[in-house]
VEXVO-465718 format. One record per residue (C-alpha): x, y, z; residue number from 0; residue in one letter. Coordinates in steps of 0.05 Angstrom, whole numbers, plus 5000, padded with zeros to 4 digits. Example, Ala and Ser with C-alpha at 12.3 -4.5 7.8 and 13.67 -1.06 7.14 Angstrom:
! residues 2
((5246,4910,5156),0,'A')
((5273,4979,5143),1,'S')
This chain:
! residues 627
((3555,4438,5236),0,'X')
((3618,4448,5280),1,'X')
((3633,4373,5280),2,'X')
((3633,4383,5203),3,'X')
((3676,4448,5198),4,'X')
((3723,4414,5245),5,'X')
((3738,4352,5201),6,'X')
((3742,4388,5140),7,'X')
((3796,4436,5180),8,'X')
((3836,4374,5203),9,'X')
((3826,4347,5134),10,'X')
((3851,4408,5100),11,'X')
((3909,4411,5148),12,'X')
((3937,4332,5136),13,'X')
((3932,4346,5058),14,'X')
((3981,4412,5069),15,'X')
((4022,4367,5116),16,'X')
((4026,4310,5060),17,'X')
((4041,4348,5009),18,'X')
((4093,4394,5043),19,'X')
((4125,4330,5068),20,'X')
((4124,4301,5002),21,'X')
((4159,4363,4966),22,'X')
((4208,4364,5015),23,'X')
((4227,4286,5002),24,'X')
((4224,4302,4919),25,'X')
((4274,4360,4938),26,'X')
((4323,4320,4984),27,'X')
((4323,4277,4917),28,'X')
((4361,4330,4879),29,'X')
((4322,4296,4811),30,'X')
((4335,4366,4772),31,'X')
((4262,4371,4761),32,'X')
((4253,4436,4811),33,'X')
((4258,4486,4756),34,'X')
((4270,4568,4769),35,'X')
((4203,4599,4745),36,'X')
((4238,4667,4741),37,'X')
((4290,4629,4694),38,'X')
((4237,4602,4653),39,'X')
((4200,4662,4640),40,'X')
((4269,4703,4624),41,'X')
((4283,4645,4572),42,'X')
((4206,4650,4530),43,'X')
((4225,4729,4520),44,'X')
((4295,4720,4502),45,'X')
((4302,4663,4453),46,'X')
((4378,4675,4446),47,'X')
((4403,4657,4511),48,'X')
((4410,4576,4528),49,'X')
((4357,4528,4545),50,'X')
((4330,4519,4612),51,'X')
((4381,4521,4669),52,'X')
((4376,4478,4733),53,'X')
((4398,4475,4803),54,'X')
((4428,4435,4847),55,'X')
((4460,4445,4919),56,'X')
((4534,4428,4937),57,'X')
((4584,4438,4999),58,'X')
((4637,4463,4988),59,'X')
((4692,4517,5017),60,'X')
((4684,4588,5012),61,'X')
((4744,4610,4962),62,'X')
((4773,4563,4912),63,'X')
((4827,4582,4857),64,'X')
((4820,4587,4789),65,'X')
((4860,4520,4755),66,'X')
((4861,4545,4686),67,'X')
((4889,4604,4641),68,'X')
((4840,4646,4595),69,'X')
((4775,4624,4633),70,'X')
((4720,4670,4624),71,'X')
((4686,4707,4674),72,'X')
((4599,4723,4655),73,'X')
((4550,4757,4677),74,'X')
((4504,4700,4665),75,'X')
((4517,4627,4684),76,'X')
((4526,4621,4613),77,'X')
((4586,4634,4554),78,'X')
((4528,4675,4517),79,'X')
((4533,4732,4581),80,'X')
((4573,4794,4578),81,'X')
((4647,4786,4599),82,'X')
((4648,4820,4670),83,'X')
((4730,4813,4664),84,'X')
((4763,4781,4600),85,'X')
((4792,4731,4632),86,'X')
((4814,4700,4700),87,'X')
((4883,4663,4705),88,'X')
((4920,4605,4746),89,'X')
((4920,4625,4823),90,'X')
((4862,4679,4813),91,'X')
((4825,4665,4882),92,'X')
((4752,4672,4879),93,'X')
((4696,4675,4930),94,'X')
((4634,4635,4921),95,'X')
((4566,4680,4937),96,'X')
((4527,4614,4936),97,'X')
((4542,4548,4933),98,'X')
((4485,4526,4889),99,'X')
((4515,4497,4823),100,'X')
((4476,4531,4757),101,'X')
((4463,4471,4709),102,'X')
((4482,4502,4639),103,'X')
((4453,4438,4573),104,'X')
((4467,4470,4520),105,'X')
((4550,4492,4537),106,'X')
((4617,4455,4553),107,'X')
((4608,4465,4627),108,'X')
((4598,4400,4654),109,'X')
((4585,4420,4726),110,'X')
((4551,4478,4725),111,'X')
((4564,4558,4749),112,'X')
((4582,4583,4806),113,'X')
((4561,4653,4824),114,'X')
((4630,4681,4859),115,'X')
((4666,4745,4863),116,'X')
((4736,4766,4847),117,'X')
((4776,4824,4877),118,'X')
((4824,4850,4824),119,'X')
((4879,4893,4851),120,'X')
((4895,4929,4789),121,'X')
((4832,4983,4808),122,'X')
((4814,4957,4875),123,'X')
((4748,4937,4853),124,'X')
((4703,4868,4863),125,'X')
((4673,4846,4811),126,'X')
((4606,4785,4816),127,'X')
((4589,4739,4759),128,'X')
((4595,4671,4739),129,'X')
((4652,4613,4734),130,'X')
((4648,4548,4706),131,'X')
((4655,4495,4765),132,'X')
((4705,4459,4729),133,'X')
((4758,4510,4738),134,'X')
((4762,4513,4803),135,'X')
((4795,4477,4853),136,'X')
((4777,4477,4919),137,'X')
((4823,4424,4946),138,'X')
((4900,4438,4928),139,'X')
((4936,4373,4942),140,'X')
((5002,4408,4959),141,'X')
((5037,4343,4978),142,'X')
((5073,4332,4908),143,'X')
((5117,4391,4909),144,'X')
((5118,4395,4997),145,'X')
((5185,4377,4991),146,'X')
((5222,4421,4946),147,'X')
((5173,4477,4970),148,'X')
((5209,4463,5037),149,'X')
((5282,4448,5013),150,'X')
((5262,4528,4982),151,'X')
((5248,4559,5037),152,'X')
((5173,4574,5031),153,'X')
((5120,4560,5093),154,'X')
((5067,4521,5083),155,'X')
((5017,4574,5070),156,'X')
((5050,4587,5008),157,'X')
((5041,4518,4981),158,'X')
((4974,4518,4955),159,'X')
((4980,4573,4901),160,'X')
((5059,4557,4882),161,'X')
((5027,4475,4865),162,'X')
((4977,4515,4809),163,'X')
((5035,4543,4779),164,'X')
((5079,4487,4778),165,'X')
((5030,4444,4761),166,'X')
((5018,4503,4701),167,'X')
((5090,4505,4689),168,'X')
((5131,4445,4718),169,'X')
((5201,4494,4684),170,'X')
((5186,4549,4733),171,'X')
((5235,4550,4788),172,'X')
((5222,4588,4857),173,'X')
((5266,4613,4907),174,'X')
((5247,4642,4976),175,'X')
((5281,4695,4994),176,'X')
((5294,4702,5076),177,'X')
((5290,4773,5087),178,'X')
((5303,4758,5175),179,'X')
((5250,4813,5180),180,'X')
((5180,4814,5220),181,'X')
((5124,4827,5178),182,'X')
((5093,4878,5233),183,'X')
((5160,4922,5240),184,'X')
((5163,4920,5164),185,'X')
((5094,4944,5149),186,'X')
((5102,4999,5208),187,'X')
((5169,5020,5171),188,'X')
((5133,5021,5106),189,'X')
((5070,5060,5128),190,'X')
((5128,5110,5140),191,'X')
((5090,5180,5110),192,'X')
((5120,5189,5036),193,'X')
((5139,5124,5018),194,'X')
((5078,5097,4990),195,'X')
((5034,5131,4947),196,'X')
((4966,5098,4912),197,'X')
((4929,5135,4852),198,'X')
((4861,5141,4899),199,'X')
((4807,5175,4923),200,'X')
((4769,5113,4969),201,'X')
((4777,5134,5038),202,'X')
((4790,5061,5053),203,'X')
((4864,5052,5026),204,'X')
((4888,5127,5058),205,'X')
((4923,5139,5114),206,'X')
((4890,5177,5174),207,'X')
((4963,5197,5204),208,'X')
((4992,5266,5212),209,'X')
((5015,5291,5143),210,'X')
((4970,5250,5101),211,'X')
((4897,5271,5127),212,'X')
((4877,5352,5150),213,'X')
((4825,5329,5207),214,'X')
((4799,5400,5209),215,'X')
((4774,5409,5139),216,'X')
((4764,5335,5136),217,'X')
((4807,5314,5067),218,'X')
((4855,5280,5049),219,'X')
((4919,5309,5019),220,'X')
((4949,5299,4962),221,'X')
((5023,5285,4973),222,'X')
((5041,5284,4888),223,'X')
((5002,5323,4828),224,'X')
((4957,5268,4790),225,'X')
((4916,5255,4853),226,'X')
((4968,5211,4892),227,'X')
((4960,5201,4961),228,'X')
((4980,5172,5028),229,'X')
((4964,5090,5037),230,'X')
((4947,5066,5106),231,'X')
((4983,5010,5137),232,'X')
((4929,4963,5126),233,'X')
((4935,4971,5046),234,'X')
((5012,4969,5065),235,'X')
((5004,4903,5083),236,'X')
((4958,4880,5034),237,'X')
((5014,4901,4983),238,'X')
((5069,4875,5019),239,'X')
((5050,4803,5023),240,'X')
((5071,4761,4977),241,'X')
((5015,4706,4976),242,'X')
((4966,4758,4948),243,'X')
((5006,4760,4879),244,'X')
((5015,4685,4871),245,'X')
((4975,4681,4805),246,'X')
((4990,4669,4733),247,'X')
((4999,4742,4732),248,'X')
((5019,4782,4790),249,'X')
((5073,4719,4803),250,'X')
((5117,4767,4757),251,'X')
((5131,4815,4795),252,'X')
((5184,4773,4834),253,'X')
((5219,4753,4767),254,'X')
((5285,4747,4768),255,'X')
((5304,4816,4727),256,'X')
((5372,4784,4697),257,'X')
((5381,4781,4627),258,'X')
((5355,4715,4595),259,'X')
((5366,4714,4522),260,'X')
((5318,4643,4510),261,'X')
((5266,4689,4524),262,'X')
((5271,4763,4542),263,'X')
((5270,4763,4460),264,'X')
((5266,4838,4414),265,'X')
((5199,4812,4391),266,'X')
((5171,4805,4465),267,'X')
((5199,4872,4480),268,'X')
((5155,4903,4420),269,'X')
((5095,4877,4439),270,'X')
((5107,4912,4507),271,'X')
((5121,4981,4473),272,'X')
((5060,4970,4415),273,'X')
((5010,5024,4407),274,'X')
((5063,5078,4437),275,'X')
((5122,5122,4399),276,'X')
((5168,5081,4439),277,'X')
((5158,5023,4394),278,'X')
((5211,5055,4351),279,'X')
((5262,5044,4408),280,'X')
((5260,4966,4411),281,'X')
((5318,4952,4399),282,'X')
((5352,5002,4439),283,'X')
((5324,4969,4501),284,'X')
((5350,4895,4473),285,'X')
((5422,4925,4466),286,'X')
((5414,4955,4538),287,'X')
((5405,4893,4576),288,'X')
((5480,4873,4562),289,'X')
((5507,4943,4550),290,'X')
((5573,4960,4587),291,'X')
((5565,4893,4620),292,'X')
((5494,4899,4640),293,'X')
((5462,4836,4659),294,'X')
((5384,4868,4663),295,'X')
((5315,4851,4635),296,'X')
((5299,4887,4573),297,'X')
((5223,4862,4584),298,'X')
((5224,4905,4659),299,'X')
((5261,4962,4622),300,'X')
((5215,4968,4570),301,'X')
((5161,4963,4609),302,'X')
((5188,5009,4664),303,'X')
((5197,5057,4611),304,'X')
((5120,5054,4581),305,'X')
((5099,5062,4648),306,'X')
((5148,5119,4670),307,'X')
((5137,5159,4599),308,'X')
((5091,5153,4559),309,'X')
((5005,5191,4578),310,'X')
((4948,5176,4561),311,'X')
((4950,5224,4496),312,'X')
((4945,5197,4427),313,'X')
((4986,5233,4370),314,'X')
((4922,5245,4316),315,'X')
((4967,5218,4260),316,'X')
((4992,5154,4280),317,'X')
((4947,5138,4334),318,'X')
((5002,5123,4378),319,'X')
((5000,5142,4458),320,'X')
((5053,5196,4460),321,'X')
((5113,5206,4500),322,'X')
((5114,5250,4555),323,'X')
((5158,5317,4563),324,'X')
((5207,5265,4598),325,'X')
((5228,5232,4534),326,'X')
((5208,5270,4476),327,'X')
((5263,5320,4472),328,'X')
((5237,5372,4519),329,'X')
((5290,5424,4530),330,'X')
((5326,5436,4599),331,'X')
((5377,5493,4588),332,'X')
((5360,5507,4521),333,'X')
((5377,5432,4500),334,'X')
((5338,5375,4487),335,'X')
((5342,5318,4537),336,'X')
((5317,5245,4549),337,'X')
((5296,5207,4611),338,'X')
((5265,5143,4593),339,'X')
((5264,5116,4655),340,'X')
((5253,5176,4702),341,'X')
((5305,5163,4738),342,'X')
((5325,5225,4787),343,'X')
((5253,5243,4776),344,'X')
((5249,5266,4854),345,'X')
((5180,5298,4886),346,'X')
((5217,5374,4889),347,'X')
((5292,5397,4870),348,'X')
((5324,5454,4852),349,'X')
((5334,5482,4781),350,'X')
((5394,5509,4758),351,'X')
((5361,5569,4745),352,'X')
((5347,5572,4829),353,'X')
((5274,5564,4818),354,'X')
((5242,5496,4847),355,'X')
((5218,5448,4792),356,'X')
((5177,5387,4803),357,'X')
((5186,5311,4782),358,'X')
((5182,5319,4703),359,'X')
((5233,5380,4702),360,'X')
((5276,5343,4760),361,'X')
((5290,5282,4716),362,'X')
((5297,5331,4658),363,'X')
((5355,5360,4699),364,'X')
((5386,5292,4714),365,'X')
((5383,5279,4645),366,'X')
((5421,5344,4628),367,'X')
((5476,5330,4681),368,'X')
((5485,5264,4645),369,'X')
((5491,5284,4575),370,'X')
((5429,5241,4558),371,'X')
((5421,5281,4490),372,'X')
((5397,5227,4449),373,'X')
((5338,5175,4461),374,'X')
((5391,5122,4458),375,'X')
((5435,5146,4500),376,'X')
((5391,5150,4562),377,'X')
((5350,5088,4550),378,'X')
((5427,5043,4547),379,'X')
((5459,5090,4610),380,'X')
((5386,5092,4636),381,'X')
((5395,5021,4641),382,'X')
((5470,5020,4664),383,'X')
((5444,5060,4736),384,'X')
((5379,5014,4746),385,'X')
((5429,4951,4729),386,'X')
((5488,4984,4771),387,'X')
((5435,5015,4828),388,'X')
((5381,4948,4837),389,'X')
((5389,4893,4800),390,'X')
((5470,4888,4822),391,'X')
((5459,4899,4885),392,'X')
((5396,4845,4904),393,'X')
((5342,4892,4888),394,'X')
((5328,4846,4826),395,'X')
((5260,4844,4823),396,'X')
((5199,4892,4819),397,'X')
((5179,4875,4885),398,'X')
((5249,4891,4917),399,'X')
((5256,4955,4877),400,'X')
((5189,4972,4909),401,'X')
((5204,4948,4978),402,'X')
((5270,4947,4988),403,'X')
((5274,4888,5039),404,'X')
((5331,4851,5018),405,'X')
((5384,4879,5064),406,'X')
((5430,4919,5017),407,'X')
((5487,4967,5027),408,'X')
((5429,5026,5025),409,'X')
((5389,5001,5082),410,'X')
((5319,4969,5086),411,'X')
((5255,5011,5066),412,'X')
((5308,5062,5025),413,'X')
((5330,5070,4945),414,'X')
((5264,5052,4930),415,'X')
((5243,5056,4862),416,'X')
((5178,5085,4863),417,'X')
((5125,5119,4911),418,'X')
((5067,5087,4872),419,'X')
((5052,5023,4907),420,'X')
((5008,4993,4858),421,'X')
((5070,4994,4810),422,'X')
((5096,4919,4813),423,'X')
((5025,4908,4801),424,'X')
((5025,4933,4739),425,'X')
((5082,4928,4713),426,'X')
((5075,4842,4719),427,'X')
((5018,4856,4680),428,'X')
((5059,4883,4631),429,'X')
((5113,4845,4628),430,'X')
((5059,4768,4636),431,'X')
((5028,4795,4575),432,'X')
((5089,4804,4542),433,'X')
((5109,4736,4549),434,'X')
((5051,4696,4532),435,'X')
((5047,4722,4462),436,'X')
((5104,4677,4439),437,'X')
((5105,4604,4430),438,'X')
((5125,4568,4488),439,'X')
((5154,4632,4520),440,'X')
((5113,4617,4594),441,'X')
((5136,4551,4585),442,'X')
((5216,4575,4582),443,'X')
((5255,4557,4649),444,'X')
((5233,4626,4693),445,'X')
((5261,4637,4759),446,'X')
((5214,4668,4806),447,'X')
((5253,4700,4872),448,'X')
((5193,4708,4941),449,'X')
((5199,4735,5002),450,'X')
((5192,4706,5063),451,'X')
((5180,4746,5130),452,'X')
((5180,4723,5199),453,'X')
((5121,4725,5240),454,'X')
((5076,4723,5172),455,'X')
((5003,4702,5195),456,'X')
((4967,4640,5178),457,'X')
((4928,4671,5120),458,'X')
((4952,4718,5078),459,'X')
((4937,4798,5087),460,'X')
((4859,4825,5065),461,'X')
((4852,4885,5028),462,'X')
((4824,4938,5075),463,'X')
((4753,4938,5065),464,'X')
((4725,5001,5103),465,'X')
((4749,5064,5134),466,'X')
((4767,5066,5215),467,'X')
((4719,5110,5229),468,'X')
((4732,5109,5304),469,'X')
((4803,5123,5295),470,'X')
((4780,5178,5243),471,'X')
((4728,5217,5283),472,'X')
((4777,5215,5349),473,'X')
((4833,5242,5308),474,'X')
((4783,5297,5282),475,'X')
((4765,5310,5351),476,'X')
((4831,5317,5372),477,'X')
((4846,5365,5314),478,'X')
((4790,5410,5344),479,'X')
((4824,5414,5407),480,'X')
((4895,5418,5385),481,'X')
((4863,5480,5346),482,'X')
((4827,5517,5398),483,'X')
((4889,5501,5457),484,'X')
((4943,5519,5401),485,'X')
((4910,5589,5395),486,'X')
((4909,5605,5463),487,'X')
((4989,5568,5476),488,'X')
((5019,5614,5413),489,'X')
((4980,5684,5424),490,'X')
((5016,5670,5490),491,'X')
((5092,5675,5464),492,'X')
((5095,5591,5482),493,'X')
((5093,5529,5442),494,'X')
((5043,5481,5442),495,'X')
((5063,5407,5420),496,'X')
((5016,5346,5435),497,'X')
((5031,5340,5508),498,'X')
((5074,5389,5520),499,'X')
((5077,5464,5524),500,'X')
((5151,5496,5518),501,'X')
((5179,5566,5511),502,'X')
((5175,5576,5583),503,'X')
((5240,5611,5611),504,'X')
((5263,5600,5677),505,'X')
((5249,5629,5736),506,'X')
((5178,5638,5704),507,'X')
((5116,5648,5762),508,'X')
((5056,5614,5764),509,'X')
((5019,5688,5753),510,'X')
((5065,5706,5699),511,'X')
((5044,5648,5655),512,'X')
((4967,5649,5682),513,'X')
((4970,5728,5655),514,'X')
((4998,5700,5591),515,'X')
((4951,5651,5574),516,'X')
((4887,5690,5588),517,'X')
((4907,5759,5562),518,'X')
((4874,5750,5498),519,'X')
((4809,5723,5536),520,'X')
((4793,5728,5603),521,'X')
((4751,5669,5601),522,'X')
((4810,5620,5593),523,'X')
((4814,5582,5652),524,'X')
((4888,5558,5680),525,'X')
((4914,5513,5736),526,'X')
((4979,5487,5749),527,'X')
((4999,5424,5797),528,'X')
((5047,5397,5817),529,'X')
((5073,5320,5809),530,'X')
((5036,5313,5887),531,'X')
((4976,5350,5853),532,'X')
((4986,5408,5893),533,'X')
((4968,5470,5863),534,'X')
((5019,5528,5843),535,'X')
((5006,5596,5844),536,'X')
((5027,5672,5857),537,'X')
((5097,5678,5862),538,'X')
((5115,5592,5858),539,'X')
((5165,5588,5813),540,'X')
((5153,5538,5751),541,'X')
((5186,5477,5734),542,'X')
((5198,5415,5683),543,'X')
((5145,5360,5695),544,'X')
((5092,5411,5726),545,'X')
((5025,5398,5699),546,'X')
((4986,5446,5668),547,'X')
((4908,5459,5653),548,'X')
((4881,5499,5590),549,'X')
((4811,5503,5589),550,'X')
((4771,5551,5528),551,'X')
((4702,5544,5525),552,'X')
((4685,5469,5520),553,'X')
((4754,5447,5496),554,'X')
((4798,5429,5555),555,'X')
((4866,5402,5551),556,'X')
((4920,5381,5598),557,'X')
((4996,5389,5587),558,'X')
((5065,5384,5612),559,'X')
((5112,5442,5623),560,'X')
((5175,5447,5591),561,'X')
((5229,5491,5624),562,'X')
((5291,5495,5577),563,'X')
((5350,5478,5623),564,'X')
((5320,5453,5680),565,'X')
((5336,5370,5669),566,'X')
((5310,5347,5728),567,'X')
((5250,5385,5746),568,'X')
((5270,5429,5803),569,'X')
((5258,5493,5775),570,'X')
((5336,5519,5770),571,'X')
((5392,5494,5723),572,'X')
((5453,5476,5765),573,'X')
((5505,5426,5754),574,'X')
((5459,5364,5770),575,'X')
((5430,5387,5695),576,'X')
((5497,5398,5666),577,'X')
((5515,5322,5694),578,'X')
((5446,5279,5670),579,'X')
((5454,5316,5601),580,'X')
((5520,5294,5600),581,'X')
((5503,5230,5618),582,'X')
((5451,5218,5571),583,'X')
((5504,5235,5513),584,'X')
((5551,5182,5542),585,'X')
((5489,5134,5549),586,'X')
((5495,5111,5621),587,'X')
((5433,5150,5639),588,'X')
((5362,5165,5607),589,'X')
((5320,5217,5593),590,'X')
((5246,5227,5568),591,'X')
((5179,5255,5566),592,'X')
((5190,5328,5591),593,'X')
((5263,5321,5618),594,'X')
((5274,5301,5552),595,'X')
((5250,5358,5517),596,'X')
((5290,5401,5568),597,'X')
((5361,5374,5552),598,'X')
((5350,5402,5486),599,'X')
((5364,5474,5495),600,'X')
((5375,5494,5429),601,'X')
((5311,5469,5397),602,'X')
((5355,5426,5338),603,'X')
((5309,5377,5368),604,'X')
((5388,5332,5387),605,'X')
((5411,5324,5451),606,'X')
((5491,5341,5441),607,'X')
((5545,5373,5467),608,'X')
((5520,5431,5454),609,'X')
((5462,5423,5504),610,'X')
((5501,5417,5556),611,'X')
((5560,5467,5549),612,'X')
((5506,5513,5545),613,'X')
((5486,5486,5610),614,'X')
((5553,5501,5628),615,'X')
((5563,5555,5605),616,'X')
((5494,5583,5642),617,'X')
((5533,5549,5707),618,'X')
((5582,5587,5692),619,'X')
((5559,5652,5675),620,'X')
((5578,5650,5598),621,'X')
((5544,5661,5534),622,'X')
((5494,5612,5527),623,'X')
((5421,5611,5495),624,'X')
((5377,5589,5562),625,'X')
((5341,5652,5598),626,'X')
């Protein structure tokens, strides 16, 4: 009986074994005959989608770039799916989930769908769903333009998207633009706090520095009304490179924004300006691109305008989105004024009437100081500042009026347009669809002007893709001491900054400043050492450099002491202060840390003359503000 159970078991066994084996071999085959079951059943209850799909396996890269304008973008590896985007352009890079093809019979797609994903900048959102494998390209041959890419200016890692377009557009011309700068230093001078601003809540894209985030209450502030806030250097850098906006689309921010009559055409300008109540000003904007010797685009200033002017409010008669309070005859001073372009449109200013008014009312006072009465007034002088300010002096494209890079008379990362970095985003949007309404108007000769930076890595800049958390809970951590040690620093007549604690006066005792600190509660702890971590007490004098230990409750902190006056740490101010200040002025010696903070003994946070003929004058025995 076991004998028989056993053959039967091997039996059973080398039937598995040979059919396994044989499926596997009908597989490798890739006949088309392994049909989804979950497909098939979808397609009996729906008879309205396409026949059958199949499946069949490929190798191929990871990201590949769309080849074609217009191409659709489905939910379903079909053209009968729901449009997940309406379309994706030339140079859109997408990212393939799985590199199994979806066999569509009964459409145009010859090679089936790829499941990919596409990150569109506009909203900072991915977005899955389904491409025809015919348009994309996975394998740029770069080598028919490498050498006027080169003779350009442009690294190699720009090649591969700059071939789509050209090969899209053989007219287009592109210039690289050498800024001399390192990418790095740029970004750091760019993540400055107030220069870039981003319409967003997700954690991700803000900035965790000092000014931008409130680590105690844990939020984010908002640096302009409308729910503007601080970017990070991350989304810095994802903004300021250049290869992420070499598409069909984005490609326009770096347009060249001279006047080009061929095609920068009145028609082009009202299709920018349709749907809005500056439609009726048109033609104003045409006139304003060669107005008192402007040479300017009236495509950017019109859509400059739409973006700087007009809200999301429809008038309920016409159905047009109406202008804002900055260019629909809002009164400043009891008389109407325009600003179509917002330009003087600063954060805060001062109103003539001594109160403080915010952006709208600031570029409403502009306007007034310019005698822009009339809409086309301000939209022609408007145009005459931007002309006479950017586009005259190399900021001639949205990019540079956004990041002023180009080494102008104003200085790098200053006269920057906007705080909004999204806004040469959006505005190519603007102007690309402008232009592709017209026959043959992407076709025209367009001259596209790219920066280049130094040091640029390999592959271009990701979009920041999660929150530094570790940075984020040690700042907040941080916050709780600076809180808790502040308290005890301030209650005590001193000042507490990061390292240092200042306010002390000299001749100050160890005791004196012990009592201080622990007046308010007894259960402060305090020690004080030396730089030979000897301890200072009773009746030791105090001095610049000593080190100082707060400790309240579980928060313990360790500080430097500041001393105003006393240079170089000995306790006293004599003339060997007076002498290292002075030297420090005339740069043959330096100062920092502590010492540094000492020199400055008028808190104007300079180390000047003043400093030291205070030192003097303390020398000296004449008026002078150290005690």
């Amino acid at each position: 009986m076991n004998k028989i159970k056993y053959i039967f078991v091997t039996l059973l066994i080398f039937f598995i074994v040979f059919n396994v084996q044989a499926l596997d071999e009908e597989t490798k085959t890739d006949t088309k005959e392994d049909i989804n079951t979950e497909i098939k059943e979808e397609t009996k209850v729906d008879e309205v989608k396409e026949e059958q799909t199949e499946i069949k396996k490929t190798v191929i890269k990871n990201n590949g770039f769309i080849n074609k304008n217009g191409i659709s973008y489905k939910s379903e590896p079909n053209e009968l799916g729901k449009d997940v985007l309406k379309t994706l352009d030339i140079g859109d890079v997408v990212n393939v989930i799985d590199s199994t093809v979806v066999i569509s019979e009964n459409d145009l797609c010859e090679q089936g769908y790829y499941n990919v994903s596409f990150y569109w900048s506009n909203n900072h959102k991915n977005y899955e769903g389904y491409v025809c494998a015919d348009n994309i390209t996975f394998e740029v041959d770069t080598s028919k333009y490498a050498s006027e890419f080169s003779e350009a200016g442009f690294p190699e890692s720009y090649y591969e998207k700059l071939t789509l377009l050209k090969d899209a557009h053989p007219n287009w011309v592109f210039k690289a633009f050498d800024t001399k700068l390192d990418f790095n230093e740029v970004v750091k001078n760019e993540s400055t706090i107030g220069l870039n601003f981003i319409q967003s809540t997700d954690p991700k894209y803000l900035s965790l520095e000092e000014g931008s985030y409130d680590p105690i209450n844990k939020k984010y502030i908002e640096m302009e009304k409308g729910g503007w806030y601080q970017v990070n250097s991350d989304t810095v850098a994802y903004y300021l490179d250049p290869r992420n906006f070499l598409d069909q689309v984005q490609i326009f921010m770096f347009e060249n924004l001279g006047y080009n009559s061929k095609y920068q055409t009145e028609e082009v300008v009202e299709t920018i300006l349709k749907n809005t109540e500056l439609l009726k000003y048109s033609k104003h904007f045409i006139e304003a691109a060669s107005f008192n010797g402007n040479s300017v685009s009236p495509i950017m200033l019109a859509a400059r305008s739409r973006q700087e002017v007009i809200s999301s409010e429809k008038d309920s008669e016409t159905n047009l989105l109406k202008l804002s309070n900055s260019a629909n005859g809002f009164k400043y001073n009891d008389q109407a004024v325009y600003n179509f372009y917002n330009i003087g449109a600063y954060n805060s200013c001062k109103l003539d009437d001594g109160t403080t008014g915010y952006t709208v009312m600031c570029g409403l006072k502009y306007a007034y100081n310019n005698a822009w009465f009339d809409a086309e007034t301000s939209i022609k002088e408007g145009a005459s500042i931007i002309a006479r300010s950017y586009i005259n002096v190399g900021q001639n494209t949205l990019y540079f009026q956004k990041f002023n890079v180009t080494g102008n008379s104003s200085g790098n990362y200053s006269h920057q347009y906007m705080a909004n970095i999204m806004a040469p985003v959006s505005e190519a949007k603007t102007t690309y669809l402008s232009d592709n309404t017209g026959d043959g108007l992407l076709d025209s000769q367009i001259e596209f002007i790219i920066p280049v930076y130094n040091n640029m890595t390999e592959k271009k800049q990701e979009k920041p893709v999660e929150v530094n958390e570790e940075k984020k809970v040690e700042i907040e951590e941080k916050a709780v001491v600076y809180k808790a040690i502040n308290e005890v620093v301030n209650n005590a007549g001193y000042a507490y900054n990061k390292d240092y604690i200042s306010g002390i006066n000299l001749n100050t005792k160890a005791f004196n400043i012990i009592a201080n600190l622990i007046k308010d509660d007894p259960n402060v702890k305090v020690t004080i050492k030396n730089n030979d971590n000897k301890e200072i007490i009773g009746e030791e004098v105090i001095a610049t450099n000593n080190i100082i230990t707060i400790k309240s409750g579980d928060i313990e902190e360790t500080l430097r002491i500041v001393v105003r006056g006393d240079v170089n740490g000995d306790g006293k101010v004599s003339s060997v202060d007076y002498v290292k200040v002075k030297n420090y002025i005339m740069n043959s010696n330096g100062l920092d840390g502590a010492y540094k903070l000492a020199a400055d003994v008028n808190f104007d946070n300079k180390i000047t003359a003043v400093d030291y003929v205070n030192i003097k004058n303390y020398i000296m025995g004449g008026n002078t503000v150290i005690k």
